[in-house]
N, C-alpha and C positions, 0 to 999 in steps of 0.2 A: 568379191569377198571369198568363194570359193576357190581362185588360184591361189590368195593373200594365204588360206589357210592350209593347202597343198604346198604351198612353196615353206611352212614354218613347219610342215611334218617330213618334209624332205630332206631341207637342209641338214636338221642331227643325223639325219641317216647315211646320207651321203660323206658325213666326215668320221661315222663308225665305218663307212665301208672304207673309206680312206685308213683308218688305225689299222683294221686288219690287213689291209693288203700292204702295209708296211711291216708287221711285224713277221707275214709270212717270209720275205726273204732271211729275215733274222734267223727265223729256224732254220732253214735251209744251209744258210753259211754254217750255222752250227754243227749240224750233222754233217756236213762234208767235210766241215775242220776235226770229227773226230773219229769219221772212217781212214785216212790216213792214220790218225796213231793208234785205230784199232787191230790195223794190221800191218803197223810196226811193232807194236807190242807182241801180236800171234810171229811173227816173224823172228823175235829177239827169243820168244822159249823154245828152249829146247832139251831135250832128255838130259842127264848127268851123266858127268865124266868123271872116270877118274885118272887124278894122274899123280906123278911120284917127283918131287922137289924136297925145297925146302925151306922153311919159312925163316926170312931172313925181316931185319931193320932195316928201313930207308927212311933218311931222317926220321920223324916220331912214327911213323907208321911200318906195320909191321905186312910187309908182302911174301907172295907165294914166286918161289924163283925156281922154271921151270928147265933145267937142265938141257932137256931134249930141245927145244927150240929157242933156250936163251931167251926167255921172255919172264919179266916179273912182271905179276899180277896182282893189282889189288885185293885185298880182302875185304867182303863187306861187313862179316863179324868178328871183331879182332878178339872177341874174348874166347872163342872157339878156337884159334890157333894161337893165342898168347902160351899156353903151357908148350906147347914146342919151338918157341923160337930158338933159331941155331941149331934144330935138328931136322933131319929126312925123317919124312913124313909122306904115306898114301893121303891123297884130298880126292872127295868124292864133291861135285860141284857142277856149277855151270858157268859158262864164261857169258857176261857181255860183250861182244866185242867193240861196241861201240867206246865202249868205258873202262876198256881194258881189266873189266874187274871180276873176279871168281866169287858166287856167290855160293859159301859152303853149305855142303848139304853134312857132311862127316868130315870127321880129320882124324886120323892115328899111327902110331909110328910106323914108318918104313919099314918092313921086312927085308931080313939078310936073306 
């Protein structure tokens, strides 16, 4: 009687120890799937630049075309450089490179 009643206190216990030592790998893979994109994000920031182009149309979108290295650059706020397009223009920003995109911090005309 005494095993009959050890083995039916045991049994639920043993299949709670069973849950938890399943779901611990779960955490685990979690935090390791987002220390990687914790520090590709710390990787991807970085201080502002500025540089001097000029905000041109490509198909419907409106980019930043950077003279000095021939490169256009996405815009990620196009109502911040919509009043200039077709003109030189200083852009204070920062690039993604991943995504080829400038994310504007300021925009205003180019000085002569």
């Amino acid at each position: 009687m005494r095993k009959l009643f050890t083995m039916i206190l045991l049994v639920p216990l043993s299949g709670i120890g069973l849950q938890v030592a399943a779901q611990q790998p779960r955490q685990h893979a979690d935090q390791s799937s987002s220390q990687p994109q914790q520090q590709t994000n710390a990787s991807s920031q970085q201080s502002a630049q500025t540089f001097q182009g000029k905000i041109a149309r490509a198909d419907e979108q409106l980019v930043f075309w950077d003279p000095s290295s021939q490169t256009a650059y996405q815009v990620d706020d196009q109502s911040k450089v919509a009043p200039y397009e077709g003109k030189n223009v200083k852009l204070t920003g920062t690039v993604d490179t991943k995504t080829n995109t400038l994310h504007v911090v300021d925009v205003a005309p180019a000085g002569k």
